[in-house]
gemmi code that builds the backbone of each chain (N, CA, C; Angstrom):
import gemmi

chains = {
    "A": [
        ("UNK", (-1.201, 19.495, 2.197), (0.223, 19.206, 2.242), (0.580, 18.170, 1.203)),
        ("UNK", (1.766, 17.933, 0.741), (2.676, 17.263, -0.284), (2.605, 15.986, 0.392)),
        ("UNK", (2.563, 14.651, -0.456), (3.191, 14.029, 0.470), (4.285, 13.653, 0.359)),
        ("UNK", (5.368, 14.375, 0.533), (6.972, 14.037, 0.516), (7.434, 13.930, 1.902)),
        ("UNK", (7.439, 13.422, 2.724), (7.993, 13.399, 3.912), (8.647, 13.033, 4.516)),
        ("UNK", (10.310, 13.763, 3.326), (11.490, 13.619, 3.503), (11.757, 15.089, 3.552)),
        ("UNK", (12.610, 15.968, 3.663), (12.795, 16.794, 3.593), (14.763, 16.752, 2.123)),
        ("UNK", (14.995, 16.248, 3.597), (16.361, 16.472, 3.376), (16.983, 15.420, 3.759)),
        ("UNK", (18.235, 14.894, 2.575), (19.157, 13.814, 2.660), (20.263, 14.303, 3.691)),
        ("UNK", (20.294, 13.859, 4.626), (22.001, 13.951, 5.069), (23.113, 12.883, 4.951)),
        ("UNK", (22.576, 11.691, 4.405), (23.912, 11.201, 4.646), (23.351, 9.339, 4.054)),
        ("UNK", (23.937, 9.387, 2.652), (23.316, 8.007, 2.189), (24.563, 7.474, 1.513)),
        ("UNK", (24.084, 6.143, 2.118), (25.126, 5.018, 1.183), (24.006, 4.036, 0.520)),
        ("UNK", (23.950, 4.605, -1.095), (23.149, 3.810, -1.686), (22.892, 2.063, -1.495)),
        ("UNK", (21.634, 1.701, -1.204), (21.609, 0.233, -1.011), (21.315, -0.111, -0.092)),
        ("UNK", (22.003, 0.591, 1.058), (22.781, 0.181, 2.640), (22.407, 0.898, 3.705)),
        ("UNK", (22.111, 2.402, 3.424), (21.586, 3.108, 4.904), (21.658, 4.685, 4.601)),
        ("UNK", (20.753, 5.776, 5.464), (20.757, 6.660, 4.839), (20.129, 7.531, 6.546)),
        ("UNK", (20.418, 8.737, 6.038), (19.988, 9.636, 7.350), (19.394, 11.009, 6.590)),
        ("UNK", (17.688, 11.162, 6.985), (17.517, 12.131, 6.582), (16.359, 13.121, 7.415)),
        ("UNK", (15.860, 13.791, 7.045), (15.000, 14.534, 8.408), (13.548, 14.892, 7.236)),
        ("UNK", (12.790, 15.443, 8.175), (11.622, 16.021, 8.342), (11.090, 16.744, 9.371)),
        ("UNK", (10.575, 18.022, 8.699), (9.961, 18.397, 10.008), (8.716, 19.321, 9.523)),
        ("UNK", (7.080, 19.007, 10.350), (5.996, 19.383, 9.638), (5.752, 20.373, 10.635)),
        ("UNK", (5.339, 21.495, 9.678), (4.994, 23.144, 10.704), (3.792, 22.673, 11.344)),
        ("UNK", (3.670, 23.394, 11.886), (2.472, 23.535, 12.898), (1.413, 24.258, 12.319)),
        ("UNK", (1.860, 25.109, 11.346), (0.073, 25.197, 10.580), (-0.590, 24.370, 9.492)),
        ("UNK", (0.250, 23.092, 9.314), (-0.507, 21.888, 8.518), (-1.433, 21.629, 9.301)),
        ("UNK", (-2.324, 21.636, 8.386), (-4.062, 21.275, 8.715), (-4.312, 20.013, 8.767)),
        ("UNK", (-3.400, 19.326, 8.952), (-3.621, 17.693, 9.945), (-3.799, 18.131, 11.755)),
        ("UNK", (-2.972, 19.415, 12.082), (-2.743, 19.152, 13.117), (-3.856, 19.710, 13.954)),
        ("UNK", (-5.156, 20.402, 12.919), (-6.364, 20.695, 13.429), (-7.147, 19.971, 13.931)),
        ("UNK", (-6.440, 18.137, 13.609), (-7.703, 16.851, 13.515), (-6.796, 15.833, 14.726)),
        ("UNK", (-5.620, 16.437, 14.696), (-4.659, 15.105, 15.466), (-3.316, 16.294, 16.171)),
        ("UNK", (-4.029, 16.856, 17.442), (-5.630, 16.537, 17.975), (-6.107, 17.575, 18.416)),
        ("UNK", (-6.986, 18.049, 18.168), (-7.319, 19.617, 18.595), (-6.862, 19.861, 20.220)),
        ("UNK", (-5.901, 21.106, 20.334), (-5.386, 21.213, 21.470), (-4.281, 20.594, 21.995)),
        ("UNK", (-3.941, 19.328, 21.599), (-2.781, 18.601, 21.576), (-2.135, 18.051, 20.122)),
        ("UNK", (-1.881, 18.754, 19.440), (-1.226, 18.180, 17.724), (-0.021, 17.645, 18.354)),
        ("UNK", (0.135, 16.552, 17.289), (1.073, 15.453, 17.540), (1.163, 14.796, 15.968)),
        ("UNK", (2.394, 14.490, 15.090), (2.271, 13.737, 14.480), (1.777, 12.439, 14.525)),
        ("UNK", (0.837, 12.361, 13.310), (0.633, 11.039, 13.549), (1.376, 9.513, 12.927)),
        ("UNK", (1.301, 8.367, 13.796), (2.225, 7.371, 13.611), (2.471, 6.904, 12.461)),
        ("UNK", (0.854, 7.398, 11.380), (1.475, 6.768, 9.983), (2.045, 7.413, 9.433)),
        ("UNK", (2.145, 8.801, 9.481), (3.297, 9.900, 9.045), (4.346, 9.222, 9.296)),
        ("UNK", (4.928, 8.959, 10.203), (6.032, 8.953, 10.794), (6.723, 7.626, 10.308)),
        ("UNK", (5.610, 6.256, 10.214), (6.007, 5.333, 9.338), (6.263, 5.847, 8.033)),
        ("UNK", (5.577, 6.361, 7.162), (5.306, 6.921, 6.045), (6.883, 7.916, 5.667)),
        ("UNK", (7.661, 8.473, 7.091), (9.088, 9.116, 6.478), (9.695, 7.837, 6.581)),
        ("UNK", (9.829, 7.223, 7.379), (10.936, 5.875, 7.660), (10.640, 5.461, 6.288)),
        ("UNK", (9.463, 4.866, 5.537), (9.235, 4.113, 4.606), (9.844, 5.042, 3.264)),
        ("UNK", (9.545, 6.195, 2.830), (10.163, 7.148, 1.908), (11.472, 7.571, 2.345)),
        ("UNK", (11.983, 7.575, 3.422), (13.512, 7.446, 3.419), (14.641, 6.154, 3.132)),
        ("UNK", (13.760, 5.529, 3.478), (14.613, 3.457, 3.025), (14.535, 3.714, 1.551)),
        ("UNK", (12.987, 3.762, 1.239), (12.581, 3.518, -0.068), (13.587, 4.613, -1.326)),
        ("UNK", (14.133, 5.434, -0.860), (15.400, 6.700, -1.241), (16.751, 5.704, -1.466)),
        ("UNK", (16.452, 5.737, -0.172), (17.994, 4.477, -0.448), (18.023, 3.447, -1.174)),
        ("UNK", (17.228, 2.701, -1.292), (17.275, 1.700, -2.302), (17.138, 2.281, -3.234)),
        ("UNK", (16.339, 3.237, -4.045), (16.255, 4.050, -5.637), (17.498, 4.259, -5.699)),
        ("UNK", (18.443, 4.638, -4.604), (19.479, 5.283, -4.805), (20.478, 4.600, -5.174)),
        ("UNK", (20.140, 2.801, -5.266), (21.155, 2.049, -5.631), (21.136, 1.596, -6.714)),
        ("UNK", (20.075, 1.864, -7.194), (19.789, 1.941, -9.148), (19.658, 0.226, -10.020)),
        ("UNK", (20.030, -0.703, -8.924), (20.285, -2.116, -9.635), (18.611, -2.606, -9.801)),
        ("UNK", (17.935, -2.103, -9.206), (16.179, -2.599, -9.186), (15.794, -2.796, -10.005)),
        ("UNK", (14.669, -4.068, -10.348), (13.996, -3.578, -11.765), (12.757, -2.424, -11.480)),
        ("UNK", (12.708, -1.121, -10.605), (11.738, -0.804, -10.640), (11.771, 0.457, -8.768)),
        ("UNK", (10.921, 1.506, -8.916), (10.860, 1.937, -7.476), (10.766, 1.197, -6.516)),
        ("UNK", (11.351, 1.487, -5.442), (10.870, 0.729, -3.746), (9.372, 1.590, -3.240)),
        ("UNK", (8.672, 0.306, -3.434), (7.206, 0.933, -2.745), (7.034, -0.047, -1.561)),
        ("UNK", (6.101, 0.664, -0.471), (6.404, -0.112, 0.719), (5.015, -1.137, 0.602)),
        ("UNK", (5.289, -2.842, 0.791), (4.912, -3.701, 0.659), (4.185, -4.035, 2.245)),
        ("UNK", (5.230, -4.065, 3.304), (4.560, -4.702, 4.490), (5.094, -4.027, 5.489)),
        ("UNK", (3.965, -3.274, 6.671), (4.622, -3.049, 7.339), (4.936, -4.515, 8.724)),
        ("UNK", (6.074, -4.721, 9.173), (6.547, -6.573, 9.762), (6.145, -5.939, 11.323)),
        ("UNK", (6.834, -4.487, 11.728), (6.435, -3.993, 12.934), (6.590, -2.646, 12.977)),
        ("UNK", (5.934, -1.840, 13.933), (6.052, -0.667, 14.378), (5.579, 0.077, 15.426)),
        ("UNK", (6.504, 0.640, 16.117), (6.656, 0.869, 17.486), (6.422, 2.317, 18.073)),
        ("UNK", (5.802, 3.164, 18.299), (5.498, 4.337, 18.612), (5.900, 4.932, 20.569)),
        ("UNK", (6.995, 5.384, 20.709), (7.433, 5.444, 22.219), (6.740, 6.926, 22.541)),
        ("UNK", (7.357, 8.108, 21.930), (6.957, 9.305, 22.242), (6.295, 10.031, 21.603)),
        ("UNK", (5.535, 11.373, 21.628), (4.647, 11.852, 20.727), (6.139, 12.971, 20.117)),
        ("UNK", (5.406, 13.189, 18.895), (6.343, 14.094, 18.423), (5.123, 15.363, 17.959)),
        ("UNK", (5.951, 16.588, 18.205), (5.168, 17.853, 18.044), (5.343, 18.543, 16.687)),
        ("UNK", (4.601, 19.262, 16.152), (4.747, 19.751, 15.052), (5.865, 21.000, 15.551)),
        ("UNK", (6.535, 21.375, 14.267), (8.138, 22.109, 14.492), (9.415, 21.651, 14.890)),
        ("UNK", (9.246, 20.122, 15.476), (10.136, 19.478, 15.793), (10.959, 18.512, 14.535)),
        ("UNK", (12.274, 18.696, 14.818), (13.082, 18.117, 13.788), (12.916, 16.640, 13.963)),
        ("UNK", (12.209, 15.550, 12.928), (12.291, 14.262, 13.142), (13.070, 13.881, 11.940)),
        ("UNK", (14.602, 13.233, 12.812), (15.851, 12.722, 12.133), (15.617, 11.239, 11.917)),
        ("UNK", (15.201, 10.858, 10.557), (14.878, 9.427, 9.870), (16.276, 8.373, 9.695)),
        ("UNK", (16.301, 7.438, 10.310), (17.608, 6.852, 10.233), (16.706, 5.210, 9.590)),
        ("UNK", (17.555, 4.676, 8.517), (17.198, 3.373, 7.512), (18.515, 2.829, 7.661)),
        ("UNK", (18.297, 1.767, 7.993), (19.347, 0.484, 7.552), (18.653, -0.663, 6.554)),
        ("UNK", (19.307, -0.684, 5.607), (18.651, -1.853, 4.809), (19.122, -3.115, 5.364)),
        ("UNK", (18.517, -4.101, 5.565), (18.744, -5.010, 6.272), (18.638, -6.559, 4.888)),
        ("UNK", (18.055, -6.585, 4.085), (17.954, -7.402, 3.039), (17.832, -6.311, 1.437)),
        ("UNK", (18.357, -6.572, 1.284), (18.422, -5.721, -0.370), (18.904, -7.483, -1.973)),
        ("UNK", (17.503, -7.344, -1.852), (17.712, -8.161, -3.010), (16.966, -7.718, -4.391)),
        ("UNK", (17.076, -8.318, -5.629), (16.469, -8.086, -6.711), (15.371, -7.766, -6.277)),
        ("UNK", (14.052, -8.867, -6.264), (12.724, -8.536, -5.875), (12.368, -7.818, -4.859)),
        ("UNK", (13.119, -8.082, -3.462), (12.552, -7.258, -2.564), (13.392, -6.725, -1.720)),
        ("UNK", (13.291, -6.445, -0.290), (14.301, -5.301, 0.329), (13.547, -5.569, 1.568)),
        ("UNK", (14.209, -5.392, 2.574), (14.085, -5.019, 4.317), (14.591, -3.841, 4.484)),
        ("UNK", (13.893, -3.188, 5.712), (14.723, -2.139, 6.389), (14.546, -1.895, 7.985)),
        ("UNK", (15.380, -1.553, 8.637), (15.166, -1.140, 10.184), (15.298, 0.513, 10.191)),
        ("UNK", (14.410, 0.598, 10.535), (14.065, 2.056, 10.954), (13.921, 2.792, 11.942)),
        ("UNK", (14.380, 3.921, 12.224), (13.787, 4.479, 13.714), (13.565, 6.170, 13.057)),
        ("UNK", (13.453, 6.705, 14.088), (13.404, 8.183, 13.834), (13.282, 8.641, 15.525)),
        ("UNK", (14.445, 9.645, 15.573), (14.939, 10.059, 16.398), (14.232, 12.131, 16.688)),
        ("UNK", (14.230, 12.216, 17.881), (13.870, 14.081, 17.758), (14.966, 14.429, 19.268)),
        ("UNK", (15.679, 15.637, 18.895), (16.209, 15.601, 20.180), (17.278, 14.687, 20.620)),
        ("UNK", (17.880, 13.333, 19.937), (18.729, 12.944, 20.230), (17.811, 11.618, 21.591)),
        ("UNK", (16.710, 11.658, 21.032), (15.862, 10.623, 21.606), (14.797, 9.398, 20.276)),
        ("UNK", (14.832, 8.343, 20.547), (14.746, 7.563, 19.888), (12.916, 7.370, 19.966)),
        ("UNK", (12.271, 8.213, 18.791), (10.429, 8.229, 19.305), (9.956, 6.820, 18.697)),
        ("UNK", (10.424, 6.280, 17.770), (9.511, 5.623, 16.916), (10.274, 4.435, 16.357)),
        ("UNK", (10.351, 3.126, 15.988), (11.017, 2.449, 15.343), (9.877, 1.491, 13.825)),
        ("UNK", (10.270, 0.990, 13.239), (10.051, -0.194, 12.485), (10.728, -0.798, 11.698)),
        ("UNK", (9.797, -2.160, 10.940), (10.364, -2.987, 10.436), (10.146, -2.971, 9.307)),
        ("UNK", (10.551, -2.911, 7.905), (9.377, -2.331, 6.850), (9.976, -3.233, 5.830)),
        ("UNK", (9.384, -3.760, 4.898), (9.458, -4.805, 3.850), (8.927, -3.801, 2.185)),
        ("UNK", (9.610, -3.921, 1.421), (9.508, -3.476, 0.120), (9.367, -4.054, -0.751)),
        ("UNK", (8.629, -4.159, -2.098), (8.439, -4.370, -3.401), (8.981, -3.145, -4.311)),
        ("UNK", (9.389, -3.734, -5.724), (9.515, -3.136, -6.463), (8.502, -2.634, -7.598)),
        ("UNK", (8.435, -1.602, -8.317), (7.176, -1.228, -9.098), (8.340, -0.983, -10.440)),
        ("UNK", (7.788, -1.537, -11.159), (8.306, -1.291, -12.271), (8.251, 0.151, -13.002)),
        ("UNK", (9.489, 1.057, -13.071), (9.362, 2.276, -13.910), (8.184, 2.757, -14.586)),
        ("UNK", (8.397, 1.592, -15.676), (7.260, 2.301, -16.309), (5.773, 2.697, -16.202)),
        ("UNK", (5.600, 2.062, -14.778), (4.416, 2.237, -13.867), (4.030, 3.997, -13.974)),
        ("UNK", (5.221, 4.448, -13.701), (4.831, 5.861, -13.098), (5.360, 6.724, -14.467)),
        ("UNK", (5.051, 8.366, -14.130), (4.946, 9.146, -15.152), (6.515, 9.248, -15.886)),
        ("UNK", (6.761, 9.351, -17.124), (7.763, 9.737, -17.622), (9.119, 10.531, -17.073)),
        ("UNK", (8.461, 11.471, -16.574), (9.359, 12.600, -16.059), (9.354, 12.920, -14.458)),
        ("UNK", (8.915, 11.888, -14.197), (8.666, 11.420, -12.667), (9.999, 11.272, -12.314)),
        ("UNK", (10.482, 12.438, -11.461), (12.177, 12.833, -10.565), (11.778, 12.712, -9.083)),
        ("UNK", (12.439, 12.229, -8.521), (12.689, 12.361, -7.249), (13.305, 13.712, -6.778)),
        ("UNK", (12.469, 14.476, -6.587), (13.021, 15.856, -6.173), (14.193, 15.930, -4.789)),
        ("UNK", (13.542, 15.061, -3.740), (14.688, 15.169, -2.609), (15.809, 14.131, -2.856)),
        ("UNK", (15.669, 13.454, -3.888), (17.419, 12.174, -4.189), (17.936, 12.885, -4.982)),
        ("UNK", (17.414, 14.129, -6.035), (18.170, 15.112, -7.117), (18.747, 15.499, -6.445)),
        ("UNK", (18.077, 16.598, -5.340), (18.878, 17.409, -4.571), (20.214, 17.085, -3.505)),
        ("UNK", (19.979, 15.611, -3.416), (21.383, 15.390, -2.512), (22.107, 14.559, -3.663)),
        ("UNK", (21.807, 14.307, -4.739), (22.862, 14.009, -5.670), (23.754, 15.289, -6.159)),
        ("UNK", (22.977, 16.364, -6.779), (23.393, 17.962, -6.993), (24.864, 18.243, -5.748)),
        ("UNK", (24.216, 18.091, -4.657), (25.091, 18.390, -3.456), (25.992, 17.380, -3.262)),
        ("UNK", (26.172, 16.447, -3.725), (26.899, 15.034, -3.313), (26.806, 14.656, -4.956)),
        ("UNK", (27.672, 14.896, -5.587), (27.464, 14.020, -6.830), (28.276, 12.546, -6.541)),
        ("UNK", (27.463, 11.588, -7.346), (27.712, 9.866, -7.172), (29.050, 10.038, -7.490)),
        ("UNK", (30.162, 9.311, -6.675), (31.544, 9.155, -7.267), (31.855, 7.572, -7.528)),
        ("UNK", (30.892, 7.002, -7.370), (31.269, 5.661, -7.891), (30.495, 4.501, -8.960)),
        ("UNK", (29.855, 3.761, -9.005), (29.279, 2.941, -10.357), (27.529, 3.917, -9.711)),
        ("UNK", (27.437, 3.464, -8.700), (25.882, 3.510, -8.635), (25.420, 4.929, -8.856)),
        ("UNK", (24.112, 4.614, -9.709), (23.933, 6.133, -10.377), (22.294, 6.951, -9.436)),
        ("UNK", (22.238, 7.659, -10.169), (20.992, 8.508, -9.290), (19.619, 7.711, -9.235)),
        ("UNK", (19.227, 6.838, -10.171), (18.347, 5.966, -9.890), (17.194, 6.507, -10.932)),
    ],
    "B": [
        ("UNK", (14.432, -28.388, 12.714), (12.710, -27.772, 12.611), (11.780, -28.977, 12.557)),
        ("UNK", (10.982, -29.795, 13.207), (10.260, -30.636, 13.313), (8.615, -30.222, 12.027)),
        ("UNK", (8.386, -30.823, 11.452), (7.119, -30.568, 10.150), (6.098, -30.020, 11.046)),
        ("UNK", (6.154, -30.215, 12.089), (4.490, -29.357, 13.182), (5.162, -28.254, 13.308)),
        ("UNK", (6.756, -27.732, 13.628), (6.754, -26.662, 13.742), (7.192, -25.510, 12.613)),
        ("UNK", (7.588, -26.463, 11.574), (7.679, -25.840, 10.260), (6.226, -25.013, 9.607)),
        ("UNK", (5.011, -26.438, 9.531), (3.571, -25.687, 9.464), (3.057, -24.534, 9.920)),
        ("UNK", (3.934, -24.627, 11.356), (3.157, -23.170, 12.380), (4.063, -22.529, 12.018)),
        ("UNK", (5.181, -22.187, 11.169), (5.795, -21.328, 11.009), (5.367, -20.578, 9.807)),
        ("UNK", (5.071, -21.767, 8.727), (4.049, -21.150, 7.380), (2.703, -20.182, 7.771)),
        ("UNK", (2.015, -20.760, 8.837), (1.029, -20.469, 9.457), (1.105, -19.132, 9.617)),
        ("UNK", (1.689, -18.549, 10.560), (2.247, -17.507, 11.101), (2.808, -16.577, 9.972)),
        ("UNK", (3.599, -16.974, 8.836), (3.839, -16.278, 7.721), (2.684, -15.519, 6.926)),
        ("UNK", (2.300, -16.494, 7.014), (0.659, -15.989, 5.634), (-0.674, -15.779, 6.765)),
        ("UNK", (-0.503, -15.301, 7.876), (-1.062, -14.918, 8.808), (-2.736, -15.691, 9.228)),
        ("UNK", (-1.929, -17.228, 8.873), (-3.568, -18.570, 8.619), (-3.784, -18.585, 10.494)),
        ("UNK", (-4.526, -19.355, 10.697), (-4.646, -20.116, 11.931), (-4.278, -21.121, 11.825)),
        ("UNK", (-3.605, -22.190, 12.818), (-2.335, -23.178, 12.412), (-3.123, -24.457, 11.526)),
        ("UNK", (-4.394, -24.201, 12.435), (-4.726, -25.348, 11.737), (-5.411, -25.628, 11.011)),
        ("UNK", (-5.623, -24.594, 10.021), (-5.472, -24.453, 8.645), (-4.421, -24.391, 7.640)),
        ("UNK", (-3.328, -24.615, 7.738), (-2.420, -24.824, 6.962), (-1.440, -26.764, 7.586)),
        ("UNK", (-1.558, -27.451, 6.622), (-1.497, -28.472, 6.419), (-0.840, -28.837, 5.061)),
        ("UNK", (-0.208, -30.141, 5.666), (0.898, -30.941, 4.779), (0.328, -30.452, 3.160)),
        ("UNK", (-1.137, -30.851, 3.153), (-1.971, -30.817, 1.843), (-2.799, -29.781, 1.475)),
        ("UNK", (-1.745, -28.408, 2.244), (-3.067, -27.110, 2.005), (-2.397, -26.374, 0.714)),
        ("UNK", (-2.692, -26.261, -0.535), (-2.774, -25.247, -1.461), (-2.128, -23.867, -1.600)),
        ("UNK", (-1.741, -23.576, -2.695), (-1.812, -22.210, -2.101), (-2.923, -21.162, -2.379)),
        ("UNK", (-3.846, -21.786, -3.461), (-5.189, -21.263, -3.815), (-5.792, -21.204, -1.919)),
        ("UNK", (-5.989, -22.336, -1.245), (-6.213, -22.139, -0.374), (-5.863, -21.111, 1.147)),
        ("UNK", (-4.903, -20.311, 0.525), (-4.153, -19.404, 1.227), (-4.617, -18.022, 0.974)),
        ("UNK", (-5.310, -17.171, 1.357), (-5.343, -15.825, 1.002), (-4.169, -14.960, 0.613)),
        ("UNK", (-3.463, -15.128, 1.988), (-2.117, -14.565, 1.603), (-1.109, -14.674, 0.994)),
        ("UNK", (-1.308, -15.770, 0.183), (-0.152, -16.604, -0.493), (0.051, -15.729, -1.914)),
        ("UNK", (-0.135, -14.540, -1.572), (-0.520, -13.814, -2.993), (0.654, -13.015, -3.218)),
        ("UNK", (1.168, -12.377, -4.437), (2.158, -12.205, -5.009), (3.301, -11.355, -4.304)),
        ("UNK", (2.430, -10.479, -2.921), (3.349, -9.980, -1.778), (3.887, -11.085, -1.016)),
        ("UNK", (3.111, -12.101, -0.800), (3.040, -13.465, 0.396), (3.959, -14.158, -0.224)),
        ("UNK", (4.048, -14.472, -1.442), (5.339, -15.121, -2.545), (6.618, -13.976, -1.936)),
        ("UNK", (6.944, -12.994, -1.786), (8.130, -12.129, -1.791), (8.654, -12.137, -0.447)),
        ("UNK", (7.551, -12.521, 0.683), (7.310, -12.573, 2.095), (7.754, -13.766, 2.577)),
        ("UNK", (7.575, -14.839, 1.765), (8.129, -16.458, 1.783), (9.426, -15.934, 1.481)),
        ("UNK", (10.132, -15.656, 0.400), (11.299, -15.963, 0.056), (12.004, -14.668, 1.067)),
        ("UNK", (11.301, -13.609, 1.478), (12.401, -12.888, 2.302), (12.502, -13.693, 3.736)),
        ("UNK", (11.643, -14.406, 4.104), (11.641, -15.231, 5.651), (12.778, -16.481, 5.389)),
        ("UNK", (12.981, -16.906, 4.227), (13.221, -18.128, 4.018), (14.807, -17.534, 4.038)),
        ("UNK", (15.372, -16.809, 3.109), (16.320, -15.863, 3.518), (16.556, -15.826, 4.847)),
        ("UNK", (16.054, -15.034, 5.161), (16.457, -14.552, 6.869), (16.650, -15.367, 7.668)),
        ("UNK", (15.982, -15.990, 7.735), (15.649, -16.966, 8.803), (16.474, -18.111, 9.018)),
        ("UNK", (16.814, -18.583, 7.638), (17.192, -20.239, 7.458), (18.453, -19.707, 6.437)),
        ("UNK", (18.672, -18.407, 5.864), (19.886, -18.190, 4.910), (19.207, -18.824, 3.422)),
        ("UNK", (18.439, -19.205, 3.112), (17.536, -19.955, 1.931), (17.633, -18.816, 1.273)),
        ("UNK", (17.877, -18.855, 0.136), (17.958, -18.106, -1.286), (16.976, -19.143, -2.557)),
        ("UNK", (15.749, -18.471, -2.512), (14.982, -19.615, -3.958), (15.400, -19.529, -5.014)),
        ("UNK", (15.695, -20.021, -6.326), (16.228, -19.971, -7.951), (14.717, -19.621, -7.990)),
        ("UNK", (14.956, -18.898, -9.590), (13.237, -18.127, -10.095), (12.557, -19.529, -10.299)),
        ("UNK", (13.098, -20.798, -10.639), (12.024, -22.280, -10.878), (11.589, -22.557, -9.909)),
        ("UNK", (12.723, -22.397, -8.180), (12.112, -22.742, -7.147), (10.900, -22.250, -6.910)),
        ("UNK", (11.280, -20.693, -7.066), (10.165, -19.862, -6.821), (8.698, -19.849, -7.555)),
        ("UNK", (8.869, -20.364, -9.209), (7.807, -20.412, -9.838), (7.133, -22.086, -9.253)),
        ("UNK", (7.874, -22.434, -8.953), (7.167, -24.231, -8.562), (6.584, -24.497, -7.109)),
        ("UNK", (6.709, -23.205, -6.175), (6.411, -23.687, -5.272), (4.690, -23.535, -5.340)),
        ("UNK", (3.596, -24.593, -5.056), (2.118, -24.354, -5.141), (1.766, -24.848, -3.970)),
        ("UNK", (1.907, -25.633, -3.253), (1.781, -25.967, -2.066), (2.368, -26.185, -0.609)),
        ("UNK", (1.948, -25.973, 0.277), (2.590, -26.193, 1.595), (3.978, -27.502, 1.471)),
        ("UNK", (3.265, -28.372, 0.972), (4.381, -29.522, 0.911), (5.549, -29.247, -0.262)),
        ("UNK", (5.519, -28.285, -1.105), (7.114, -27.849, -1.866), (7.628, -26.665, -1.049)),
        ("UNK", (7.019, -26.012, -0.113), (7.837, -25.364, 0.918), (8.596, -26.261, 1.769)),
        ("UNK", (8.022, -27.382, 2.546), (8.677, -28.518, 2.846), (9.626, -29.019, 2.530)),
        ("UNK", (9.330, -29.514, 1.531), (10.771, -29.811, 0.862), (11.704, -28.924, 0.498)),
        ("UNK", (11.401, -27.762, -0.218), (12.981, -27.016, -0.109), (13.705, -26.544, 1.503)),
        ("UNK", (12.982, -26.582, 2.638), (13.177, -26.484, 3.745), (14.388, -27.746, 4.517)),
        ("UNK", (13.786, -29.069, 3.668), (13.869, -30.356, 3.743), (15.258, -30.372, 3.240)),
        ("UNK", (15.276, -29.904, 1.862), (16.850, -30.329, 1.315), (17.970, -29.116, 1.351)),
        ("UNK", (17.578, -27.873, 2.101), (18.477, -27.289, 2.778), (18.538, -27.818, 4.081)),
        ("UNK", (18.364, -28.621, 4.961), (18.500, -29.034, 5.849), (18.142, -28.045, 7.229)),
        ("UNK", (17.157, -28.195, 7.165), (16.118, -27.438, 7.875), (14.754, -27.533, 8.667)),
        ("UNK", (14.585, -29.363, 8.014), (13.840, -30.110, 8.061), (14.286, -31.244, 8.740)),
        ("UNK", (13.562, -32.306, 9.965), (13.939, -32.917, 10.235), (13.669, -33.823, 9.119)),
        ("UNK", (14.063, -35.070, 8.731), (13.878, -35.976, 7.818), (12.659, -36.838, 8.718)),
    ],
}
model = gemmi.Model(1)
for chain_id, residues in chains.items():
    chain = gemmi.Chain(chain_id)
    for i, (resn, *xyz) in enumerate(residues, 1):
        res = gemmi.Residue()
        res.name, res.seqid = resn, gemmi.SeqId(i, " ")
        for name, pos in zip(("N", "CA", "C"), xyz):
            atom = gemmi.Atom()
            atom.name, atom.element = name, gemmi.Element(name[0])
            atom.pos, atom.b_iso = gemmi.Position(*pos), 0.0
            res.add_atom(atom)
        chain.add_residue(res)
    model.add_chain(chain)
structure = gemmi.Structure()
structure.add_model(model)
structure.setup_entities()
């Protein structure tokens, strides 16, 4: 499997907060190991969308010197198991957005039930770290669908 | 904030045991005091207390006791 584990943007205000989903089939071959007979995502997945969905939102506010890569996780809270096929709806609030670094509160919701929360702390990586032509395939696609109407650009 | 409970608050930041971090502890002496633990200071110091560091604050702080003091002269610190 990829590791993109965002799917899809629904609903971002660059900087500030963003709503987006994931959902991993049931024939990903994680779910042969976690846990045979009972598959269940596992919790660092699930940190791992919260953290690539914040980390969206902040790219998405373009003032950075550099990507949001996740620095610390501060806390994280695991209530219910989540099943493979199930829609897990990623909700980010940025809670500190500064030059160097960034906060976020996170949860992720399935069902209109609240499975998972954290607290997640960010660094920036400087551009030129990564490859040239290195796109964010899921922030293209909800820019395409949502083009920016105001200063802040695609990132 | 009383200086014993300021320490245990550094403490607790850079994830020391309390009593290892002291008026006169380093930040060489800090494991965590490392260039995430620098970003981790200034986002707590933020949050916590509203503290915003200037990049000199930030490049000058080397020891427990210049956390002190900028703690100190935002008034945060008992005198």
């Amino acid at each position: 499997m990829r590791f993109v584990l965002v799917d899809t943007i629904h609903r971002l205000e660059p900087g500030k907060s963003i709503t987006a989903s994931k959902r991993l089939a049931a024939g990903e071959e994680l779910f042969r190991d976690h846990f045979p007979g009972f598959p269940v995502v596992p919790g660092v997945l699930l940190t791992e969308m919260m953290a690539q969905a914040a980390g969206k939102c902040l790219d998405a506010d373009g003032t950075h010197p550099g990507r949001a890569m996740l620095g610390k996780i501060r806390s994280a809270n695991f209530r219910e198991w989540v099943r493979p096929d199930q829609d897990a709806v990623i909700h980010a609030e940025i809670t500190q957005n500064r030059p160097a670094y960034a906060t976020a509160d996170c949860f992720v919701e399935v069902d209109g039930r609240k499975v998972c929360s954290a607290d997640l702390f960010f660094v920036f990586v400087p551009h030129e770290r990564f490859a040239p032509d290195y796109r964010d395939e899921v922030l293209d696609a909800y820019w395409k669908a949502n083009p920016p109407t105001g200063t802040t650009g695609s990132g | 904030m009383t200086q014993q409970e300021a320490l245990e608050w550094i403490a607790k930041l850079f994830e020391e045991k309390p009593e290892r971090v002291t008026v006169d502890t380093v930040r060489g002496d800090i494991p965590a005091w490392d260039s995430l633990g620098v970003l981790t200071l200034m986002a707590d110091l933020d949050n916590n207390f509203g503290i915003q560091l200037s990049d000199d604050e930030v490049q000058g702080m080397r020891t427990v006791k210049d956390i002190l003091e900028i703690l100190r002269r935002n008034g945060q610190l008992a005198p």
